[in-house]
C-alpha positions in Angstrom: 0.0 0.0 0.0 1.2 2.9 -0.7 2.5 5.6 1.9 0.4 8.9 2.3 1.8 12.1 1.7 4.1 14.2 4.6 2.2 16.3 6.8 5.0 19.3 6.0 4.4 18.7 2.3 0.6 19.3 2.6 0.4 22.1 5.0 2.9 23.9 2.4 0.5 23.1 -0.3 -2.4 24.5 1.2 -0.7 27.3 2.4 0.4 28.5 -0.9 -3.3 28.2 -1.6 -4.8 30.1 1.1 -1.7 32.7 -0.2 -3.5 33.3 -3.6 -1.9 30.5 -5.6 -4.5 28.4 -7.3 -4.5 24.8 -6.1 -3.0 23.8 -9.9 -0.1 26.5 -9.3 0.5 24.8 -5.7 0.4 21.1 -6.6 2.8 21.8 -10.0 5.2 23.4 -7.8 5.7 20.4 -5.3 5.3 18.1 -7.7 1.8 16.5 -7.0 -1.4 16.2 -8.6 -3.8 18.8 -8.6 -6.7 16.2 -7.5 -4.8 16.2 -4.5 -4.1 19.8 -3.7 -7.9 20.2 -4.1 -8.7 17.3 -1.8 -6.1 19.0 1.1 -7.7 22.4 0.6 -10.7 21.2 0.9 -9.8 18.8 4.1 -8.6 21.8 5.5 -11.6 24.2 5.1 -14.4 21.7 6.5 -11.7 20.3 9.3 -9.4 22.8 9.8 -6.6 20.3 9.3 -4.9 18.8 5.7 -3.8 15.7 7.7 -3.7 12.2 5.9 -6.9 10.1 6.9 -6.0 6.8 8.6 -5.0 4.2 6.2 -5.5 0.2 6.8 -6.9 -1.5 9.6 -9.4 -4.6 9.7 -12.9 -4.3 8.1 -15.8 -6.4 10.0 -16.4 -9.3 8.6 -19.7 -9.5 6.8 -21.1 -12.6 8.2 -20.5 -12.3 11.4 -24.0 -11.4 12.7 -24.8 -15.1 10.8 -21.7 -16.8 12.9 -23.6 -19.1 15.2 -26.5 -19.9 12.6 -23.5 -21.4 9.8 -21.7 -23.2 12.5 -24.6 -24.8 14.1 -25.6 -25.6 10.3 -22.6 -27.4 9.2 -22.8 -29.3 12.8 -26.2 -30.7 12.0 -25.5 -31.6 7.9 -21.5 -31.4 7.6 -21.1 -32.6 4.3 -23.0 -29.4 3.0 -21.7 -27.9 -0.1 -20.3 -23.9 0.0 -23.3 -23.3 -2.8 -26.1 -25.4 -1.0 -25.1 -23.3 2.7 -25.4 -20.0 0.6 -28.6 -20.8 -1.1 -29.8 -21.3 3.0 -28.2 -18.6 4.3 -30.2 -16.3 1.9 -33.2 -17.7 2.3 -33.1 -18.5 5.9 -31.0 -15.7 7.2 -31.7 -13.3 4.0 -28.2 -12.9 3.9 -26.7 -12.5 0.2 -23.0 -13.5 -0.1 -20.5 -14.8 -2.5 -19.4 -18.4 -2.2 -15.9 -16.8 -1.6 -16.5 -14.4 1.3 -18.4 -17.6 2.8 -15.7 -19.7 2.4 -13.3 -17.2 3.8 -14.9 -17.0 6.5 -16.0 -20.4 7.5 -11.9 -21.3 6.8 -11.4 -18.2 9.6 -13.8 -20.3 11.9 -11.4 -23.1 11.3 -14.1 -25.3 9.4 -12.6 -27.2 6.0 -14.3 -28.2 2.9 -11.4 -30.7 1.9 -12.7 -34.0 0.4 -12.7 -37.4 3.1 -9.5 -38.7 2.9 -11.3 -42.3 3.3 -12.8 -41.5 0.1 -10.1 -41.2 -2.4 -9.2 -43.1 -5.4 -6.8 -46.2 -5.0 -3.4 -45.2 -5.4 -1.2 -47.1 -8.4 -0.7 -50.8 -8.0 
């Protein structure tokens, strides 16, 4: 991900803005784009500070209202597939999810989908 911009560089920015200089003027002088010159002028009139918004950190997990409905699911029919457990999570729970963000997650509650290892095809003579 990419690093944000110094504080020291924006405040010099804006300041040549509030100074008279167009944003444009401002951002070809240091060197950055104008989108962002405007975006710091305008952080700085409606907070009163160009500072860099916080970057990163962990977005809540989408099914996690839905956590002890799946798990007590795949307790009572475990050999469910990830498509039949969607289909009843949207009916059942009305929520609508991809098979990958309910696989993800079910792999963060430690469940597996991998096949029964009893089940495999003979190995070679």
């Amino acid at each position: 991900m990419a690093r944000a911009y110094s504080q020291d560089l924006r405040e010099r920015v804006v300041g040549l803005g509030e100074g008279g200089m167009t944003c444009a003027e401002a951002a070809e002088l240091y060197f950055v784009s104008e989108s962002s010159a405007i975006k710091w002028a305008r952080r700085k009139r409606e907070t009163g500070s160009a500072a860099a918004l916080r970057q990163g950190g962990r977005k809540p997990r989408k099914l996690e209202d839905h956590r002890d409905w799946l798990l007590a699911r795949l307790d009572e029919k475990a050999d469910l597939t990830l498509a039949a457990l969607r289909e009843e999570l949207h009916q059942q729970q009305g929520a609508k999810v991809c098979i990958d963000t309910l696989w993800r997650f079910l792999k963060a509650c430690g469940k597996s989908f991998k096949k029964n290892a009893a089940r495999r095809r003979a190995g070679q003579a």
